[in-house]
LUMDO-680553 format. One line per field, with one value per residue (C-alpha): x, y, z. Coordinates in Angstrom, 1 decimal, decimal comma. Layout:
N
east X:... .
north Y:... .
up Z:... .
***
This chain:
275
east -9,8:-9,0:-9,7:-10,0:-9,0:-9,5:-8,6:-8,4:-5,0:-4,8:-7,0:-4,9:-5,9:-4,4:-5,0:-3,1:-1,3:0,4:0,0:-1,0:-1,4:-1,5:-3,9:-2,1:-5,2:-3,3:-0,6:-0,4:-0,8:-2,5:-3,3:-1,2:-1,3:2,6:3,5:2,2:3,7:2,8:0,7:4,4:5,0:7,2:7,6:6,7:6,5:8,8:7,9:9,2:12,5:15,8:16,0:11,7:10,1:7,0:7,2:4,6:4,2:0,9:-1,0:-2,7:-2,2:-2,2:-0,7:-2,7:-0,8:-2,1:-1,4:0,6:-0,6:2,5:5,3:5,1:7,4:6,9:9,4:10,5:8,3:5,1:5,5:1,9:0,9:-2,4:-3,4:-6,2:-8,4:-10,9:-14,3:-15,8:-15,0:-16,9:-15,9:-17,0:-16,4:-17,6:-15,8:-13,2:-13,1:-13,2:-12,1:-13,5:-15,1:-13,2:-14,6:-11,8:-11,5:-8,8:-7,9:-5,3:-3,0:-5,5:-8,0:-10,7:-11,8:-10,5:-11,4:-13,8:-13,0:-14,9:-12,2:-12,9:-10,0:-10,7:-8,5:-9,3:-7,1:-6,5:-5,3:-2,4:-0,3:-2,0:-3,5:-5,5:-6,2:-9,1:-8,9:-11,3:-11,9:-14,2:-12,6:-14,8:-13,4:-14,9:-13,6:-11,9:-8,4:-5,8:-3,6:-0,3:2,7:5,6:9,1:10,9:9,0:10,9:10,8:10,1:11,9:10,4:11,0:7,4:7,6:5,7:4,3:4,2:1,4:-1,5:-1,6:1,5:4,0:7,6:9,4:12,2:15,2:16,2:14,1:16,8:20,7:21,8:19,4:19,1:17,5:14,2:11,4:8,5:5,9:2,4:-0,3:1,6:4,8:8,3:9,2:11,8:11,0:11,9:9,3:6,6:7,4:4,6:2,3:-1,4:-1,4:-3,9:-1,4:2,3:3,6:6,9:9,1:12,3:13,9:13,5:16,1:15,7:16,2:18,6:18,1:16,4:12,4:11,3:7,8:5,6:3,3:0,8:-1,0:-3,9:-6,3:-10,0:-11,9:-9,5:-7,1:-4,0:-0,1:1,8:5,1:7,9:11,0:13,8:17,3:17,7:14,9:11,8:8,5:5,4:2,5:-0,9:-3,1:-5,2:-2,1:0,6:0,6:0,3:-1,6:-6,1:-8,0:-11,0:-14,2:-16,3:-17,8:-16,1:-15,1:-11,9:-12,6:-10,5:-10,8:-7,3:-6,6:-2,9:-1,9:0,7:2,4:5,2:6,9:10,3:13,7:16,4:19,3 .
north 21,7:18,6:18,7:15,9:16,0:12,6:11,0:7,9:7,5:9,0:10,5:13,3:14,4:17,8:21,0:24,4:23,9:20,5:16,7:15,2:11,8:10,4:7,0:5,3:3,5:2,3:0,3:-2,7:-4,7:-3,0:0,4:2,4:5,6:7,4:9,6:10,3:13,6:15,8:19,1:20,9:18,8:16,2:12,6:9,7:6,9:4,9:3,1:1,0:0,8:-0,6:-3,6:-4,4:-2,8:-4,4:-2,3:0,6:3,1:2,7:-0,7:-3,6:-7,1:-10,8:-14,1:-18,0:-20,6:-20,9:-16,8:-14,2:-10,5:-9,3:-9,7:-8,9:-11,9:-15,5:-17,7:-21,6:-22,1:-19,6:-18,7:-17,5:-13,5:-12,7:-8,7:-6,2:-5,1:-1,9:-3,1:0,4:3,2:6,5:9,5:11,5:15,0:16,1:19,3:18,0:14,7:13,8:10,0:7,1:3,4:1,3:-2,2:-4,8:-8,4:-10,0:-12,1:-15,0:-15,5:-16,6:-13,9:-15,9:-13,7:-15,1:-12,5:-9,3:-6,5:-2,9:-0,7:2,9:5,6:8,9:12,0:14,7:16,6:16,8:19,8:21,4:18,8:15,9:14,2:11,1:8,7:5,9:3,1:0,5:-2,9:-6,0:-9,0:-11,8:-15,2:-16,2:-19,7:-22,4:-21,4:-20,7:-17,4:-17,8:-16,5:-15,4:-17,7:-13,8:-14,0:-12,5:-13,8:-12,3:-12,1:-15,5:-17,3:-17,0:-16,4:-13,3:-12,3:-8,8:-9,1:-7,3:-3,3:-2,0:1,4:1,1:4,5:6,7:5,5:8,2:6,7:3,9:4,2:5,5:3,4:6,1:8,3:6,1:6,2:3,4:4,5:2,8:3,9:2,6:4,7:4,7:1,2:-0,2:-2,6:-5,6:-5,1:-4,3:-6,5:-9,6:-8,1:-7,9:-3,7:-1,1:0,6:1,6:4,8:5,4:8,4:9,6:12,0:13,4:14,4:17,8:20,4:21,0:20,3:17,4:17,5:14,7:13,1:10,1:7,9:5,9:3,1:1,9:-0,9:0,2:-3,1:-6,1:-7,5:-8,8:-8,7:-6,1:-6,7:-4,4:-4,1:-2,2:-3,5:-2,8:-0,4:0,6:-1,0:-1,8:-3,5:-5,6:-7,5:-10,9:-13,7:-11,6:-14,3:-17,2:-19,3:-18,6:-20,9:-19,5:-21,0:-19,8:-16,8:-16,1:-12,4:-10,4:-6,7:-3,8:-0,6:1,3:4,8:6,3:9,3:11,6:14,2:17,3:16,5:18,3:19,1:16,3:17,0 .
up 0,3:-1,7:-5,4:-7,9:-11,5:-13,9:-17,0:-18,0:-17,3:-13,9:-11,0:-9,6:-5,9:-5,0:-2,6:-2,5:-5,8:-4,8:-6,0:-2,9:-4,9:-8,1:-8,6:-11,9:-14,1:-16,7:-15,6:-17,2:-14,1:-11,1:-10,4:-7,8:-6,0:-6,7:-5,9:-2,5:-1,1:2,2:2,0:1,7:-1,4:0,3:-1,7:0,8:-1,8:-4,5:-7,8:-9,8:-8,1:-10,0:-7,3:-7,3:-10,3:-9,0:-6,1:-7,4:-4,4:-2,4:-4,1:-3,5:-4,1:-3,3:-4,9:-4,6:-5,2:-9,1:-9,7:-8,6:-8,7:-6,3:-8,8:-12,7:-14,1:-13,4:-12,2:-12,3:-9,2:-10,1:-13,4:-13,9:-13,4:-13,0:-13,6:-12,1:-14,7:-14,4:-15,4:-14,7:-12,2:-10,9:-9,6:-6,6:-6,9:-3,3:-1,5:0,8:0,6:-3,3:-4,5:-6,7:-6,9:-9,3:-9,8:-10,7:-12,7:-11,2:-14,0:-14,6:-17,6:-19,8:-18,9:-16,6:-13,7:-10,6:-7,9:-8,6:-6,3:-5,4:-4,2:-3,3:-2,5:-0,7:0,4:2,3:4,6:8,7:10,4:9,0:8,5:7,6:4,2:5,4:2,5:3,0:1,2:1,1:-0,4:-1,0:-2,8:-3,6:-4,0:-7,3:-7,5:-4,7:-4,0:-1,2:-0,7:-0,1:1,2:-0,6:-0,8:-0,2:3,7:6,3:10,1:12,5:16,0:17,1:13,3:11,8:8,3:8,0:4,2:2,6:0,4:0,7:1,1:0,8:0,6:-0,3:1,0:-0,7:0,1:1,6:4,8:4,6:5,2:8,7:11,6:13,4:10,7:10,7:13,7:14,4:16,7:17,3:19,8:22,6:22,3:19,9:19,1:16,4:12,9:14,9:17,5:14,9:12,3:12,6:15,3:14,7:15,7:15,1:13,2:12,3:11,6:10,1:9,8:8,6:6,2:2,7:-0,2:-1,6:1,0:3,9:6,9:5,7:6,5:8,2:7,5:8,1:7,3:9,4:8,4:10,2:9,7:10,7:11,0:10,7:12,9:10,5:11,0:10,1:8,0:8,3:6,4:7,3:6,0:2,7:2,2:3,9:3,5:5,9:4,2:6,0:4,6:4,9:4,4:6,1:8,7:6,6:4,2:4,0:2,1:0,1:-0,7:-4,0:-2,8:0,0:0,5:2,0:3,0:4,3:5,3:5,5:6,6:5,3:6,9:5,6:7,5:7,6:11,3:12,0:10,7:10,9:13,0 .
***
């Protein structure tokens, strides 16, 4: 059984004693689940890393060509941050699968509301093994604009420039390092980041091991998109990150009005022992 507890800082999801998952509400630019950990109390998730302090565990976000909610400094070439601002958020305390409704002002850096967005984040657990978090989201366009992709792209095998924007989990590094260490599956069989990275795919699940105990658990993560179609980005060279989302695959222009949604499951699991 899943249990919620809240503040106003922080909704913590746990069962049997351990942190499955921490949703940060006051972060000064988006709000972020970190850490995520297994049912045996494994990490699975980085924030706030010395190389991408942006980088904030499980989150979601986008960038138009006017503001960028991805990054947290501007530059020469986008200099203007936007933030994610809770308007008001409810708790559901059910048995099992507990979680919350948070509406969000996407605002610019003068404070005008750009996009509004109802995003709603549940837990509950699967089997022995497995925490499945569902997370859900409806962003409405509130004024003309385009999405872009980021300048820091990365090709894919045929050259396409494919974006990481959108919903995303940067991994311990401990995932990274020896080649060998880290496993790609989808639903057709074990594949590698190069064969995933900018394929529009049910899902990607990623495992490999964790610090802290020896032999080295290994873990995973699977991330599957329930009702959309979008590519998946991969990255795999200097650290491990797989993110999907509405402008992975390039540019979409959005009318007044017009709305994105998403439905996400994120599945966390205790696998083996690394050799």
């Amino acid at each position: 059984m899943v249990e919620l507890n809240a503040t106003t800082r922080a909704a913590i999801f746990q069962a049997d004693g351990v942190a499955l998952g921490t949703y940060v509400l006051d972060d000064s630019h988006k709000p972020y689940l970190h850490p995520l950990r297994t049912r045996a109390g494994h990490v699975v998730s980085l924030a706030m890393p010395y190389d991408h302090r942006h980088h904030k565990g499980l989150m979601y976000a986008l960038a138009t060509d006017e503001i960028n909610f991805w990054e947290e400094e501007g530059d020469e070439d986008h200099p203007r941050i936007g933030r994610q601002v809770q308007s008001d958020i409810q708790f559901d305390f059910s048995v099992d699968r507990p979680g919350l409704r948070q509406d969000l002002s996407w605002v610019d850096d003068m404070g005008i509301p750009i996009f509004h967005e109802v995003r709603s984040i549940h837990c509950h657990l699967v089997g022995d093994q497995t925490v499945r978090w569902t997370w859900s989201t409806r962003i409405e366009s509130l004024i003309v604009q385009r999405l872009r992709i980021s300048p820091w792209s990365v090709p894919d095998r045929s050259g396409r420039m494919i974006n990481y924007h959108g919903l995303g989990l940067r991994f311990p590094r401990s995932f990274s390092g020896k080649p060998d260490r880290l496993q790609v599956r989808t639903e057709a069989g074990d594949t590698s980041t190069a064969e995933v990275h900018g394929t529009a795919i049910p899902s990607v699940e990623v495992a490999g091991p964790v610090d802290g105990a020896w032999p080295a658990p290994v873990v995973s993560v699977e991330v599957r998109q329930t009702d959309t179609c979008h590519d998946f980005c991969v990255l795999a060279d200097s650290f491990v990150y797989v993110s999907v989302g509405p402008s992975t695959a390039g540019p979409v222009e959005l009318a007044a009005h017009d709305v994105l949604s998403a439905t996400y499951y994120v599945d966390v699991s205790d696998r083996l022992t690394a050799r």
